[in-house]
C-alpha positions as CSV (number, residue, x, y, z in Angstrom):
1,X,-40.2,-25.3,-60.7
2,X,-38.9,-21.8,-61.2
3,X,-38.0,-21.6,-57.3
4,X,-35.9,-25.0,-57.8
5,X,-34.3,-23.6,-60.3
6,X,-33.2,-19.9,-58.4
7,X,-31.9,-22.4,-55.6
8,X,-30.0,-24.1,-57.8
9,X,-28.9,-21.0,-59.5
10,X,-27.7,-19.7,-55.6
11,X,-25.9,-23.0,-54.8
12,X,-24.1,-23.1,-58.1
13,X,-23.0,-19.5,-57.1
14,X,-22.4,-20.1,-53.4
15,X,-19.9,-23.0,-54.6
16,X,-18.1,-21.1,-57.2
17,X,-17.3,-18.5,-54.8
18,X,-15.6,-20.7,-52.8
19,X,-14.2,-22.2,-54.9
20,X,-12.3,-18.9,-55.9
21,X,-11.6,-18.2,-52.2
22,X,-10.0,-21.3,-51.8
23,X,-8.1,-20.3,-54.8
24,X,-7.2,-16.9,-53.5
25,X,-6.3,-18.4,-50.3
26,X,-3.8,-21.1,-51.6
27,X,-2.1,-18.2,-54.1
28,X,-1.8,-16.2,-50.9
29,X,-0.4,-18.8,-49.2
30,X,2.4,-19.8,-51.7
31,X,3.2,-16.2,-51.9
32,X,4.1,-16.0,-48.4
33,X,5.9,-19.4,-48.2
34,X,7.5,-18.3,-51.2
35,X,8.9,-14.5,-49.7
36,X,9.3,-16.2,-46.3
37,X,12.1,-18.4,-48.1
38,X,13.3,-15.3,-49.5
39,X,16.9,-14.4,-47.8
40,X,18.1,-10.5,-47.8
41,X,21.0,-10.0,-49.6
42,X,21.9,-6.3,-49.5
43,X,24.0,-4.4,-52.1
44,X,26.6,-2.9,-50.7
45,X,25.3,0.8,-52.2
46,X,23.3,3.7,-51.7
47,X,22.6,4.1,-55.3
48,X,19.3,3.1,-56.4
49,X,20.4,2.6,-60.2
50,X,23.0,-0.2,-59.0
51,X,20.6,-2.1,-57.5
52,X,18.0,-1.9,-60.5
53,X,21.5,-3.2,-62.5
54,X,22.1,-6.0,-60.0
55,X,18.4,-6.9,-60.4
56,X,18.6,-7.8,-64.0
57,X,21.0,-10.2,-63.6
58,X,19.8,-12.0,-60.4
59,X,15.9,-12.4,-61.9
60,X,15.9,-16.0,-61.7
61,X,13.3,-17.2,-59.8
62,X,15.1,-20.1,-58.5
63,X,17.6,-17.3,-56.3
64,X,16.5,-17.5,-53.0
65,X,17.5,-13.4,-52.7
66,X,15.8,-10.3,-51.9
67,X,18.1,-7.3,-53.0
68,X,18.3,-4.4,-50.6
69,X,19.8,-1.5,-50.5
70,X,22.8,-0.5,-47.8
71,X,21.5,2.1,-45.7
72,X,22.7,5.6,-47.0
73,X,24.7,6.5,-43.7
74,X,26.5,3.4,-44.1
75,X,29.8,4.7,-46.0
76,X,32.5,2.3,-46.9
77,X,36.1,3.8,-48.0
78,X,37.3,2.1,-51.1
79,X,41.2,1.2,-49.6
80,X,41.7,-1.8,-52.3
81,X,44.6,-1.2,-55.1
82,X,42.8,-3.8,-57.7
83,X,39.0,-3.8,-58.3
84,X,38.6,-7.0,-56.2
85,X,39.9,-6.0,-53.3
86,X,37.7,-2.9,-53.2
87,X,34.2,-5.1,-54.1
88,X,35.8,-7.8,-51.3
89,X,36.1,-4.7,-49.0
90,X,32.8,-3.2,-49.8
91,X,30.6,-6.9,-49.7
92,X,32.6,-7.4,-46.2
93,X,32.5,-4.6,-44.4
94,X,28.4,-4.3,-44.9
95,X,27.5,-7.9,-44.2
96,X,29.5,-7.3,-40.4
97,X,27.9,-3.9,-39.9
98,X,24.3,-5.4,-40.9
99,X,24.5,-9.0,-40.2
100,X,23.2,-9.8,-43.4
101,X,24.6,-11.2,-46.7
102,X,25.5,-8.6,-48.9
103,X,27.0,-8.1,-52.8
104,X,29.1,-5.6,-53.6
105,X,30.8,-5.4,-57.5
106,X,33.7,-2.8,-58.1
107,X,34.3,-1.7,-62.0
108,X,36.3,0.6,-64.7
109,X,37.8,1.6,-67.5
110,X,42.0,0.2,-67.8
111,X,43.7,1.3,-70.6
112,X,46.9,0.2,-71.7
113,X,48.5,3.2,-73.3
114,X,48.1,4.9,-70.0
115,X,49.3,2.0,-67.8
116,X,46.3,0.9,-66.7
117,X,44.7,4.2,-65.9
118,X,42.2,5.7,-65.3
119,X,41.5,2.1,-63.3
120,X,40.2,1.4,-60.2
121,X,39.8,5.7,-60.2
122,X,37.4,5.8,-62.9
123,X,34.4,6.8,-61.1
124,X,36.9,9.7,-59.8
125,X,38.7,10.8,-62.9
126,X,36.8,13.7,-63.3
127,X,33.4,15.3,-61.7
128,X,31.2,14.6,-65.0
129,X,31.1,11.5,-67.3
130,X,31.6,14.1,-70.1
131,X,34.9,15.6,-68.3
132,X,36.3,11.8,-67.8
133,X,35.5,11.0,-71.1
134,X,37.4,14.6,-72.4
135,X,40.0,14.1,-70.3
136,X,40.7,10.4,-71.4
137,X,41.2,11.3,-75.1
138,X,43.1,14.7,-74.4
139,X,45.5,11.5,-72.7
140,X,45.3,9.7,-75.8
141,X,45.1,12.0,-78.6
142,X,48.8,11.0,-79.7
143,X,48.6,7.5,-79.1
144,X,48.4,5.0,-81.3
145,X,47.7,2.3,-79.3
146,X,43.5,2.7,-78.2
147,X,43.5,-0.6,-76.8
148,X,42.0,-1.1,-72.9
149,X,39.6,-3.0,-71.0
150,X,36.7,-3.2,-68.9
151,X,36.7,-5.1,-65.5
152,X,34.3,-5.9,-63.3
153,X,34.7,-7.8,-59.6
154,X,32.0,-9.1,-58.0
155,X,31.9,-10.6,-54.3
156,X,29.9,-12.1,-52.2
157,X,29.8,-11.8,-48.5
158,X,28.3,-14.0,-45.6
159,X,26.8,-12.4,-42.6
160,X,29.8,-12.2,-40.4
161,X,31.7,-10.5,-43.4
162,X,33.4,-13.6,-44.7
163,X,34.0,-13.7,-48.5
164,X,31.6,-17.1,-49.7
165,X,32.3,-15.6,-54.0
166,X,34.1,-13.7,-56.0
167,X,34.0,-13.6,-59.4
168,X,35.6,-10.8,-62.4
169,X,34.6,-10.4,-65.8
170,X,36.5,-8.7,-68.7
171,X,35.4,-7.0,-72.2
172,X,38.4,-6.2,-74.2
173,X,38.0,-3.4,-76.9
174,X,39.4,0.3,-77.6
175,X,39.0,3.7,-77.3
176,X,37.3,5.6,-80.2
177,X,38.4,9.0,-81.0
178,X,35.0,10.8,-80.1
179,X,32.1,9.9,-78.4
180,X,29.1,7.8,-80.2
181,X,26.1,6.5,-79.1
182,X,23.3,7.5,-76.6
183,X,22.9,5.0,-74.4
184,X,24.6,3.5,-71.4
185,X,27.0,5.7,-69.1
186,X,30.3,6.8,-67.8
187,X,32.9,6.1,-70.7
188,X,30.1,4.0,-72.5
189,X,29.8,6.7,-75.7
190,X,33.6,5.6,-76.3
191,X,34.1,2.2,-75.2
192,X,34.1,0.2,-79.1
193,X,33.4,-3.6,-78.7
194,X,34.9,-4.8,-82.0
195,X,33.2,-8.5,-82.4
196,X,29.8,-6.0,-81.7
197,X,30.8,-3.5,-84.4
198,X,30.0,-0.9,-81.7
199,X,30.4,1.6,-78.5
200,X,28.7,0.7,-75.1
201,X,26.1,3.5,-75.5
202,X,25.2,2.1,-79.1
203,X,24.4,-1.3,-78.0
204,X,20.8,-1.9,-77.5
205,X,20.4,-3.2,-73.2
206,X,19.5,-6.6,-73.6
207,X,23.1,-7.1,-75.9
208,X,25.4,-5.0,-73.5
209,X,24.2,-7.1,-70.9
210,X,25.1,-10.0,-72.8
211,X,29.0,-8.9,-74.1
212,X,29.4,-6.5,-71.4
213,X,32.2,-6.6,-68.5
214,X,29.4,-6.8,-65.3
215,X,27.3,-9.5,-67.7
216,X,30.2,-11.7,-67.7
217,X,31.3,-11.8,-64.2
218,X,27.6,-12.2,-63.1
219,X,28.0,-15.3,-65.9
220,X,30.4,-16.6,-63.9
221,X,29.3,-16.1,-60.4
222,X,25.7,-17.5,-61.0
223,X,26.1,-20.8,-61.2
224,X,28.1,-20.6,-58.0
225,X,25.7,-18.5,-56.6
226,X,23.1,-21.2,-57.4
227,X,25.1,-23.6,-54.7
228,X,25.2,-22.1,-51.9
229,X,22.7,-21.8,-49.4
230,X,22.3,-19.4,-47.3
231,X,20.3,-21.2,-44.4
232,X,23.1,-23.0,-44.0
């Protein structure tokens, strides 16, 4: 009796561990289907922190994209007078060299006080965020008019360096008269969103993301980008 019972014991055993190899095996293979359907979409940058941004927004699982970083020796000159030339440029000129479809999204600070500056030179207005940001209110320090915006371009390339999206997203609001707030970057510490009651860098992530310039035009370009497919 007890020996019937041990060999029962040892088939009840030997089924349940295949059962759980059959289970491994079928996760396994869904997880390869599933990154085998995957297409590469690289961003046109070397910057690692730009690609963790793009990331957040492009999280649904639905996207059939794997983001990818341009190669670091692959430099692109920004040539374009308007933000959405230069992210055009940028998403082109990498999906030719590569043969891959690639993103690119070009962004800054226009004020109006200062005609539009600093603009598509914001990145370039000074060597540290905190000289941009000092030089930008020296500018401004006998204006009264703080009002400006934020823009953001995004594009969307095909392989052969066609444009298949583009897409631009704006957040209106002014320029405080010192810096406030931790978080965020660039002008962030003096960028004040009035229907937030706050700057950039005071605006918890998951809330910039929502009202910020980048969060709108990816707002706008997703449900394109849910259309197109890039087998095609």
């Amino acid at each position: 009796m007890a020996k019937k019972i041990l060999r029962l014991a040892a088939d009840l055993n030997s089924e349940q561990m295949a059962i759980e190899t059959v289970e491994k095996s079928c996760i396994l293979a869904a997880a390869t289907l599933y990154f085998c359907a995957m297409t590469l979409l690289v961003v046109a940058t070397s910057n690692p922190g730009k690609l963790k941004e793009m990331q957040v927004y492009l999280t649904d699982p639905s996207l059939p994209w794997e983001l990818s970083l341009k190669p670091a020796e692959l430099e692109i000159e920004e040539t374009g007078t308007t933000f959405l030339e230069n992210a055009c440029l940028k998403a082109s000129q990498v999906a030719k060299a590569l043969g891959q479809w690639s993103i690119a999204d070009d962004s800054g600070l226009s004020v109006d006080a200062l005609n539009g500056a600093p603009g598509i030179y914001s990145a370039r207005y000074a060597e540290t965020d905190a000289d941009r940001i000092a030089r930008l209110l020296r500018e401004l320090e006998a204006q009264p008019n703080r009002r400006a915006q934020f823009v953001c371009a995004i594009a969307l390339a095909r392989p052969d360096g066609s444009i298949a999206l583009q897409t631009e997203g704006i957040c209106a609001g002014e320029i405080v008269d010192a810096p406030r707030g931790t978080g965020g970057f660039g002008y962030d510490p003096i960028f004040y969103v009035p229907e937030a009651g706050m700057t950039f860098a005071e605006m918890p992530p998951e809330l910039k993301h929502r009202v910020s310039h980048r969060g709108k035009a990816f707002e706008a370009l997703l449900p394109q980008l849910e259309k197109i497919n890039p087998e095609a």
